[in-house]
N, CA, C and O atoms as a DFTB+ gen file, in Angstrom:
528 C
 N C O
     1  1      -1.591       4.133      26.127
     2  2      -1.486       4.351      24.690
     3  2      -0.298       3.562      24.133
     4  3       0.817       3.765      24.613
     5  1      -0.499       2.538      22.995
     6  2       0.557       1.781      22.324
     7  2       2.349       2.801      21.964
     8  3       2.143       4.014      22.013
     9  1       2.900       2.670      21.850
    10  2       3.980       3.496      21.744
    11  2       4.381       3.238      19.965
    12  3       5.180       2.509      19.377
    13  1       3.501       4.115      19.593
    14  2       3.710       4.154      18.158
    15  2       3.902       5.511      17.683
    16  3       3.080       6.299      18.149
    17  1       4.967       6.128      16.688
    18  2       5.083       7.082      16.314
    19  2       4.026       8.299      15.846
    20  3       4.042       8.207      14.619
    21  1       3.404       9.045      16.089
    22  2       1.921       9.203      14.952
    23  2       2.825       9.723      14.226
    24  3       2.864       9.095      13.168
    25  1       3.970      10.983      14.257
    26  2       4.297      11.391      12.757
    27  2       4.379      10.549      11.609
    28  3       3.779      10.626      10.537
    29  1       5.303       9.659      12.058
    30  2       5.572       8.056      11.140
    31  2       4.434       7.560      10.463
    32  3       4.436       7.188       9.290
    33  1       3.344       7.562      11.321
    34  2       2.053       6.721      11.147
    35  2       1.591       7.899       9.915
    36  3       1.325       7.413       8.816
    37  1       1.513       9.069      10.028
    38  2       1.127      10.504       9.229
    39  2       2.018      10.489       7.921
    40  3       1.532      10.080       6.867
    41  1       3.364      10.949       7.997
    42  2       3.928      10.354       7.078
    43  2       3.969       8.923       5.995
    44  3       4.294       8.684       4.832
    45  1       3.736       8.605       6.501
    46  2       3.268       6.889       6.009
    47  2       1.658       6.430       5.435
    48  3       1.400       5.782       4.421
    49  1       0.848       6.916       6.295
    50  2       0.304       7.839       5.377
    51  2      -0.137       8.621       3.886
    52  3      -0.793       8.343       2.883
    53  1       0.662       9.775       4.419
    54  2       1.277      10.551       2.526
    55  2       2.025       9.628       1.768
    56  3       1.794       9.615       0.559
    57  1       3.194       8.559       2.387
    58  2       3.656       8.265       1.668
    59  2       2.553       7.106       0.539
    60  3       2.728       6.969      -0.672
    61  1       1.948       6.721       1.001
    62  2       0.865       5.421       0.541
    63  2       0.261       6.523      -0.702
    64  3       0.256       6.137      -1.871
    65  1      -0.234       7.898      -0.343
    66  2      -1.148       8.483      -1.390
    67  2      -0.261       9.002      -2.655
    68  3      -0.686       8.862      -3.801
    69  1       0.909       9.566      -2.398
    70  2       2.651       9.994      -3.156
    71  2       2.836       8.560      -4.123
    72  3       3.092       8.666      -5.322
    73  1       2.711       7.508      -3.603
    74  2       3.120       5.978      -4.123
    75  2       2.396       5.435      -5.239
    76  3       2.745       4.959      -6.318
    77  1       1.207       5.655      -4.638
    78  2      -0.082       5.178      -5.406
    79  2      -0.550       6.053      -6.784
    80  3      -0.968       5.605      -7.852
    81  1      -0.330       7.464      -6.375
    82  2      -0.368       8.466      -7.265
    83  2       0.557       8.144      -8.618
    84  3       0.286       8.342      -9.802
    85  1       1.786       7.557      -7.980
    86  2       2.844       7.410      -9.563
    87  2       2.850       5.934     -10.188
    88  3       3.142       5.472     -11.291
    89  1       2.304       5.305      -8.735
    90  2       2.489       3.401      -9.341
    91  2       1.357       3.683     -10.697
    92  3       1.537       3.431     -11.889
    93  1      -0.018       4.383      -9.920
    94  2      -1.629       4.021     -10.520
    95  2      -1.242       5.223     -11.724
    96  3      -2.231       5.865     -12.074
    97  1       0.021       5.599     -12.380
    98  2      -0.363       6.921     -13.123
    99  2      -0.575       6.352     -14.308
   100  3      -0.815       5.144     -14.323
   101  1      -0.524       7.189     -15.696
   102  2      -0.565       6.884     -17.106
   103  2       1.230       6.175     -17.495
   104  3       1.689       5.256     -18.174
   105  1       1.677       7.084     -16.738
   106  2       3.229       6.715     -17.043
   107  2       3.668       5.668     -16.140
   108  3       4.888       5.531     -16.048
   109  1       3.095       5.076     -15.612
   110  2       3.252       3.534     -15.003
   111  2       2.179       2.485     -15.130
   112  3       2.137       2.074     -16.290
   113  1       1.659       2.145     -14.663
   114  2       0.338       0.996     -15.040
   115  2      -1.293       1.571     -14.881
   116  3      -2.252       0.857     -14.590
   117  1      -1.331       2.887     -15.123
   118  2      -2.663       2.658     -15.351
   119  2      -3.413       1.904     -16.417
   120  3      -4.301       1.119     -16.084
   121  1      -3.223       2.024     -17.188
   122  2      -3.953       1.750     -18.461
   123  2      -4.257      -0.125     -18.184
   124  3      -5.301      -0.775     -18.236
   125  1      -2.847      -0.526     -17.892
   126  2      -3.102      -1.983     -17.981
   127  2      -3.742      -2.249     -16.417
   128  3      -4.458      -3.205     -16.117
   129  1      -3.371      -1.332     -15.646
   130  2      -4.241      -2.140     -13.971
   131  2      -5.772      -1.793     -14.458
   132  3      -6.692      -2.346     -13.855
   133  1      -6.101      -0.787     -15.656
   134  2      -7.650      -0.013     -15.569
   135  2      -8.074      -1.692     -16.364
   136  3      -9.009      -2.334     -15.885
   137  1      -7.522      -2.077     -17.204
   138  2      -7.927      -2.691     -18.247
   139  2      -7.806      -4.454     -17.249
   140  3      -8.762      -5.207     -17.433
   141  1      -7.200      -4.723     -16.742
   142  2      -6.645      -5.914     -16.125
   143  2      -7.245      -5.970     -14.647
   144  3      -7.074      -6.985     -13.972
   145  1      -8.128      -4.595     -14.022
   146  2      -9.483      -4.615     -13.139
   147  2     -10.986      -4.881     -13.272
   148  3     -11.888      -5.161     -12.482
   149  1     -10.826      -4.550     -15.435
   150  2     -11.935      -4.807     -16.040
   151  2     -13.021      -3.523     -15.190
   152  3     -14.104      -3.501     -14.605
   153  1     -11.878      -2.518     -15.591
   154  2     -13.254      -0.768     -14.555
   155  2     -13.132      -0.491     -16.404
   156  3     -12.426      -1.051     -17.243
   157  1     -14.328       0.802     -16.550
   158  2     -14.229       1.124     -18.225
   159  2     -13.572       2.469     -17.965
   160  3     -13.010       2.685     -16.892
   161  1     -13.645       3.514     -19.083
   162  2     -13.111       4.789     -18.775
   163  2     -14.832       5.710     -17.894
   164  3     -14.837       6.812     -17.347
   165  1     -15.883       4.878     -18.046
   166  2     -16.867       5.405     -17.560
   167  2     -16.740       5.576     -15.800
   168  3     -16.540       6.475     -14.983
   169  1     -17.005       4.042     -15.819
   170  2     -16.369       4.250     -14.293
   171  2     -15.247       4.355     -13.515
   172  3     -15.201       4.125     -12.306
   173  1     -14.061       4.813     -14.436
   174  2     -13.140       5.903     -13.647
   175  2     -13.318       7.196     -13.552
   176  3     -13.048       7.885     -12.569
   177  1     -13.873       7.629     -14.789
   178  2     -14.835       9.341     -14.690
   179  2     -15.760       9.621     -13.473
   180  3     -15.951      10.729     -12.972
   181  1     -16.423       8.184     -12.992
   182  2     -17.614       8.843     -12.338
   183  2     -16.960       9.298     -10.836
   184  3     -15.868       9.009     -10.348
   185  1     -18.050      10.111     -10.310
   186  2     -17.582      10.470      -8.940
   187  2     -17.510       9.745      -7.906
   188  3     -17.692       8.540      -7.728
   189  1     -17.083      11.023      -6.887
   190  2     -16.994      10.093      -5.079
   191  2     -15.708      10.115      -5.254
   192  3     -15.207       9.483      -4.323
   193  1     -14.946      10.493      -5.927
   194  2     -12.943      10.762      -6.262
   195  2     -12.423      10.901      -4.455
   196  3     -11.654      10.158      -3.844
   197  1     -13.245      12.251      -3.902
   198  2     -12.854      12.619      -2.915
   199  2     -13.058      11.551      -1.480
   200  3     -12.492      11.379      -0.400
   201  1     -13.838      11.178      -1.981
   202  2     -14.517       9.725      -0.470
   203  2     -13.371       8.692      -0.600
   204  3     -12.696       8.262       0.336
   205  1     -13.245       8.323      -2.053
   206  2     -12.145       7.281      -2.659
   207  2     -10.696       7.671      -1.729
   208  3     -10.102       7.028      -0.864
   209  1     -10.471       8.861      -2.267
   210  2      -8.805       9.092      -1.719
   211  2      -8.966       9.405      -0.070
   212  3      -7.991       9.095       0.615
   213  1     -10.081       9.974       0.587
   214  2     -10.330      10.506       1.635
   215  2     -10.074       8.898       2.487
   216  3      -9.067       8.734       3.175
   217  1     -11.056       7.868       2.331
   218  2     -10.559       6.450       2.519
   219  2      -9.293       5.716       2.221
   220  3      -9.044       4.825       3.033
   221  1      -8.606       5.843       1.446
   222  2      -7.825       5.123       1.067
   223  2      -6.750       5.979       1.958
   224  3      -5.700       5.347       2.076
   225  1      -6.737       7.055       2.517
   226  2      -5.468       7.667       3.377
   227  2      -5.680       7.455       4.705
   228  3      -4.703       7.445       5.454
   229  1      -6.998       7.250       5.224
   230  2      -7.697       6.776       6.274
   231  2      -6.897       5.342       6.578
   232  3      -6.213       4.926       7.513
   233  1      -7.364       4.781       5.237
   234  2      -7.060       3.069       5.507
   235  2      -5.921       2.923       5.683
   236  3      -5.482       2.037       6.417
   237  1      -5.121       3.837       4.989
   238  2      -3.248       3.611       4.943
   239  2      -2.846       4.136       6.440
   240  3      -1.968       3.550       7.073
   241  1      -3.432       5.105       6.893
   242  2      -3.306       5.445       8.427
   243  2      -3.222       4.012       9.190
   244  3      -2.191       3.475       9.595
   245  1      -4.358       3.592       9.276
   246  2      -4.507       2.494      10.058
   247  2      -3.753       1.125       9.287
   248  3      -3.639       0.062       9.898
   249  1      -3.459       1.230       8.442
   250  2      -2.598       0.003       8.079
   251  2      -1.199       0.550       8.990
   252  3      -1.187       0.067      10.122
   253  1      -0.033       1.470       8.682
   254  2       0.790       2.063       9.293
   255  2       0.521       2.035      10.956
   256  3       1.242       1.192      11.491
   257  1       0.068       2.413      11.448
   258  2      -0.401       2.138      12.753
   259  2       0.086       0.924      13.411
   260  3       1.000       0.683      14.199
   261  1      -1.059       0.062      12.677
   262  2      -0.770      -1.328      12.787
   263  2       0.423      -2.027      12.915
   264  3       0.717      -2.849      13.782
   265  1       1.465      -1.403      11.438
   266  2       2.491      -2.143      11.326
   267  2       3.486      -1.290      12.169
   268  3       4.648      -1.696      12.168
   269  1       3.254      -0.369      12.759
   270  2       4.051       0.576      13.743
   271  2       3.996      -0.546      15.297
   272  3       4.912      -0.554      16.120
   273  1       3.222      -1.076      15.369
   274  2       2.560      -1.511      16.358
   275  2       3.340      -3.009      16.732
   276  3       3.765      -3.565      17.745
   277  1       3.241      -3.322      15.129
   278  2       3.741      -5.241      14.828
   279  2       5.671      -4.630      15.210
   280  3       6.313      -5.077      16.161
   281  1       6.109      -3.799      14.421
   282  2       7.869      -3.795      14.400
   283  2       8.111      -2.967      15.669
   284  3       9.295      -2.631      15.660
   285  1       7.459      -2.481      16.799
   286  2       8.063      -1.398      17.873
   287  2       8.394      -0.130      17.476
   288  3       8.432       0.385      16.359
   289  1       8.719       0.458      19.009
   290  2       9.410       1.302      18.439
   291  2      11.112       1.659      18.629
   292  3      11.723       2.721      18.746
   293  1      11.556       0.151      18.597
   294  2      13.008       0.206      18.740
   295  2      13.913      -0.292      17.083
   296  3      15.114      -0.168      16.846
   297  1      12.856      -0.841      16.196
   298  2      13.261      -1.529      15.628
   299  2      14.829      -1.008      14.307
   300  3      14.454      -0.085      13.584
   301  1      15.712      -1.279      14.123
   302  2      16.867      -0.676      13.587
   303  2      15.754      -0.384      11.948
   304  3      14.783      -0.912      11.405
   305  1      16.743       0.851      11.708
   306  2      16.289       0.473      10.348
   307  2      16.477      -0.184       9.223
   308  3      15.506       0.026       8.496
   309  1      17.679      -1.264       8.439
   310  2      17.501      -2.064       7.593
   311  2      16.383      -3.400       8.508
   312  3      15.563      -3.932       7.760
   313  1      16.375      -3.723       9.505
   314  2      15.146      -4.233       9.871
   315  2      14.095      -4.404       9.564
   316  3      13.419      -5.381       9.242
   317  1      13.835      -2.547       9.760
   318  2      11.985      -2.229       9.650
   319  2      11.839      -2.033       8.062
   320  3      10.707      -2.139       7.590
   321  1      12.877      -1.763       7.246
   322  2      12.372      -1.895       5.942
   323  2      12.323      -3.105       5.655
   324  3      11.327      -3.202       4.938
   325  1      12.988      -4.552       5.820
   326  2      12.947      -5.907       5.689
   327  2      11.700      -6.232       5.971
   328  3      10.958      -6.776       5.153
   329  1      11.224      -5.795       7.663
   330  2       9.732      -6.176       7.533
   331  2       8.474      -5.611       7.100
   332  3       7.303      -5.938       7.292
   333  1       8.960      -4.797       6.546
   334  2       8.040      -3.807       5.807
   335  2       7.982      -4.924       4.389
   336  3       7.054      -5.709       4.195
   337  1       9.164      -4.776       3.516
   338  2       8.770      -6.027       2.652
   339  2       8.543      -6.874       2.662
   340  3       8.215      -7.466       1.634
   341  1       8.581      -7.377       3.724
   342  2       7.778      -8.549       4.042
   343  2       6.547      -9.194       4.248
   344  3       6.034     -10.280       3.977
   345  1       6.127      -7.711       5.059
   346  2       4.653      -7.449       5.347
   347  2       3.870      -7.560       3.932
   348  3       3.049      -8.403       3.569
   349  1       4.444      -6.319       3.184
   350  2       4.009      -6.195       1.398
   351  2       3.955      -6.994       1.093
   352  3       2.789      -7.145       0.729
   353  1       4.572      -7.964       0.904
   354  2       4.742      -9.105      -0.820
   355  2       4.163     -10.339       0.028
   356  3       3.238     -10.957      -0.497
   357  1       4.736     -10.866       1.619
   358  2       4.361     -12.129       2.167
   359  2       3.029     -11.530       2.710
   360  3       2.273     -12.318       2.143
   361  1       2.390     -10.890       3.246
   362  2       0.912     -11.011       3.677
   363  2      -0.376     -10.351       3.028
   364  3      -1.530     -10.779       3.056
   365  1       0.066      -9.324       2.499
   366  2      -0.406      -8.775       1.569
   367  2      -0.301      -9.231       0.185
   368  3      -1.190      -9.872      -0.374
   369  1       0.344      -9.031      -0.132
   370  2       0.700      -9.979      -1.726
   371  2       0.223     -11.465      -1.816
   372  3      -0.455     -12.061      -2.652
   373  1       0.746     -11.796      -0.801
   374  2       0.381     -13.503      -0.572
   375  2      -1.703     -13.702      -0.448
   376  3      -2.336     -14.648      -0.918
   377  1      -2.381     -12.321       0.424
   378  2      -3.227     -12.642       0.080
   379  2      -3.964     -12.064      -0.875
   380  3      -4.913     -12.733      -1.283
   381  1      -3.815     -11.150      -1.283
   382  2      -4.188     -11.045      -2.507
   383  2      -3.754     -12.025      -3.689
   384  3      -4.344     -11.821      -4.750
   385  1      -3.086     -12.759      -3.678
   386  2      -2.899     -14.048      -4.515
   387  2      -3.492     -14.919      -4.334
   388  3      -3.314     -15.914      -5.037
   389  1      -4.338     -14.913      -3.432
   390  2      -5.170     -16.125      -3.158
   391  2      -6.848     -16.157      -3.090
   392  3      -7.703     -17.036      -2.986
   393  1      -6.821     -14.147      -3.253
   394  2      -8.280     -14.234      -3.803
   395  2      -8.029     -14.212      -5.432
   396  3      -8.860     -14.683      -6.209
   397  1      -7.063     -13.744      -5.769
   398  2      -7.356     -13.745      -7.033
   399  2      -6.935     -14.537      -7.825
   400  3      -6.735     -14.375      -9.029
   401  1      -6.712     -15.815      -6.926
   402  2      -6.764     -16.925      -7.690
   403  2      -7.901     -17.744      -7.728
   404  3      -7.966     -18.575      -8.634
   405  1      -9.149     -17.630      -6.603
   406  2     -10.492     -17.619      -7.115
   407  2     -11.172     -17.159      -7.548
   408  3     -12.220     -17.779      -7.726
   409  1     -11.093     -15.993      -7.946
   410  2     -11.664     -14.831      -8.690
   411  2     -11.225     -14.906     -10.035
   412  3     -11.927     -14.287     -10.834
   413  1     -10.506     -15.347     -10.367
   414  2      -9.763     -15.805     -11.662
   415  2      -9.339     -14.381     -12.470
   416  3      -9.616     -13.941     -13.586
   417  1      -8.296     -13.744     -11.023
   418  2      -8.033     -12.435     -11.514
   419  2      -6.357     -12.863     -12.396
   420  3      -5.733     -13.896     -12.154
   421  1      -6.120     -12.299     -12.927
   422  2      -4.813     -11.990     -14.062
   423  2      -3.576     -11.973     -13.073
   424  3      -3.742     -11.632     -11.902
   425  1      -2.226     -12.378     -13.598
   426  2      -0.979     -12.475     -13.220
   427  2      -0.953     -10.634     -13.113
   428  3      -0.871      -9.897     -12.131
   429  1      -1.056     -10.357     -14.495
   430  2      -0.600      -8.921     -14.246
   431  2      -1.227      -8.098     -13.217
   432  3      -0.582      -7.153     -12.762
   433  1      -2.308      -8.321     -12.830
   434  2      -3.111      -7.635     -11.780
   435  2      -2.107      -7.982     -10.327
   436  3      -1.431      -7.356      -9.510
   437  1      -2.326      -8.741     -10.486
   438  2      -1.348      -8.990      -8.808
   439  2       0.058      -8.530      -8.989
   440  3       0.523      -7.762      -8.147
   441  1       0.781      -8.919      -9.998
   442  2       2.255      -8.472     -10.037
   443  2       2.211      -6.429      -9.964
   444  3       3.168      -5.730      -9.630
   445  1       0.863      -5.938     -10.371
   446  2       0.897      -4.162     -10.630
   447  2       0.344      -4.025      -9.087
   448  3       0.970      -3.176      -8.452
   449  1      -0.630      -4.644      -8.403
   450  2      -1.590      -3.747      -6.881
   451  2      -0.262      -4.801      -5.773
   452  3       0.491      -4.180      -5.023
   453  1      -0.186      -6.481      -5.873
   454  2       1.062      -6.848      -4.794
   455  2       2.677      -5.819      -5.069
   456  3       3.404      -5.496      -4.130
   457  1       2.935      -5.483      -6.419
   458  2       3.842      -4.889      -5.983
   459  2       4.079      -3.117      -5.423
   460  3       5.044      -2.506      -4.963
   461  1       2.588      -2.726      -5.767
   462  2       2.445      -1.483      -4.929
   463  2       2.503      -1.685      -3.386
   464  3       3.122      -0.901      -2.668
   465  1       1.823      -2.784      -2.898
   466  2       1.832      -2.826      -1.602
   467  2       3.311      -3.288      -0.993
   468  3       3.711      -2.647      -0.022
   469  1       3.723      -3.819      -1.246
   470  2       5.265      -4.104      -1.303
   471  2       6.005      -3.070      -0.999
   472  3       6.643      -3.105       0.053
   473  1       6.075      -1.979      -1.818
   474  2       6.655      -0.811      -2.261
   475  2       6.091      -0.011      -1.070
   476  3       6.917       0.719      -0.521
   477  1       4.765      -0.009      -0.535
   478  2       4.299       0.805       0.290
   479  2       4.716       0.005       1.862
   480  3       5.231       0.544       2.841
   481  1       4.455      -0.892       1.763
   482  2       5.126      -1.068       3.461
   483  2       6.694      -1.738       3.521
   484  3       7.063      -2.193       4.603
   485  1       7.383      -1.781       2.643
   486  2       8.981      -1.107       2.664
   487  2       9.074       0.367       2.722
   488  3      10.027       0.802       3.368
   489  1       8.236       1.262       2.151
   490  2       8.508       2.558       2.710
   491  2       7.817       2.503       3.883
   492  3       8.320       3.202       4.763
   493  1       6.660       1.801       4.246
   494  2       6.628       2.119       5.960
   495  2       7.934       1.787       6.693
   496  3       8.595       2.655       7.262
   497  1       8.263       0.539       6.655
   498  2       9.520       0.566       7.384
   499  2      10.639       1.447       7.316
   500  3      11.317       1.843       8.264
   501  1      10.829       1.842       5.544
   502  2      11.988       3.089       5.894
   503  2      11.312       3.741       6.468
   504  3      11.511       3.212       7.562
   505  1      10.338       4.824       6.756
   506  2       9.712       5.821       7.651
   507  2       9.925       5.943       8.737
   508  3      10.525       6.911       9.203
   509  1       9.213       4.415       9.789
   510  2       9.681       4.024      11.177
   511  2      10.711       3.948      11.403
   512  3      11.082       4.498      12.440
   513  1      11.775       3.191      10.515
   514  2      13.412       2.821      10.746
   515  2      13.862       4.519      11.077
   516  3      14.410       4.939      12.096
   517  1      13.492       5.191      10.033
   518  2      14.339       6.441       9.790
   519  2      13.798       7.240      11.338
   520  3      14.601       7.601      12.199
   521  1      12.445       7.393      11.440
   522  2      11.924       8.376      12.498
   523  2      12.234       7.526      13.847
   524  3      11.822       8.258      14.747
   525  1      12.847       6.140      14.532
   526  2      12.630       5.900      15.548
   527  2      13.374       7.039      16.619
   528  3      13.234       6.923      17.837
């Protein structure tokens, strides 16, 4: 078995659904990520809410995992938060900038979902840093 934390991985986790909850709220960018995804207020009403978040904590599991996997489990912690932002904005960010620069998606779209992910695997690394 890889020597990866699961609390960390669990925590990290919540932290992705905690993150997403305040980045995606009214009082931070919903309105402009709803409007700048081109979704209407119809299809944010409609259902499957629970499959949506049930996946998306799934997926953040296994993203965390992963990056539990890439930094060890020795790694200091201003480290693992460094590569945590790194991970965010350079591989993530970076590719999401590059579909949605054929997709002919919006600046603001990438600067609101790359800098959630950013935000989310710098808190993976504080997580791991903190729990090694």
């Amino acid at each position: 078995m890889p020597d990866v934390n699961l609390w960390a991985v669990l925590a990290c986790g919540v932290s992705s659904l905690v993150l997403g909850g305040i980045w995606y709220s009214p009082l931070m960018f919903a309105k402009v990520w709803q409007r700048e995804a081109r979704l209407t207020d119809e299809q944010m009403a409609g259902g499957g809410l629970a499959m949506i978040f049930g996946l998306a904590f799934l997926l953040s599991l296994v993203a965390a995992f992963v990056f539990g996997l890439f930094i060890g489990p020795d790694m200091a912690l201003g480290a693992s938060v460094g590569a945590g932002f790194s991970a965010g904005l350079c591989w993530v960010g970076a590719a999401f900038g590059i579909s949605y620069l054929f997709e002919r998606r919006s600046m603001k779209l990438w600067l609101i979902n790359a800098g959630y992910h950013t935000l989310q695997f710098t808190a993976f690394g504080l997580i791991f840093g903190a729990m090694r």
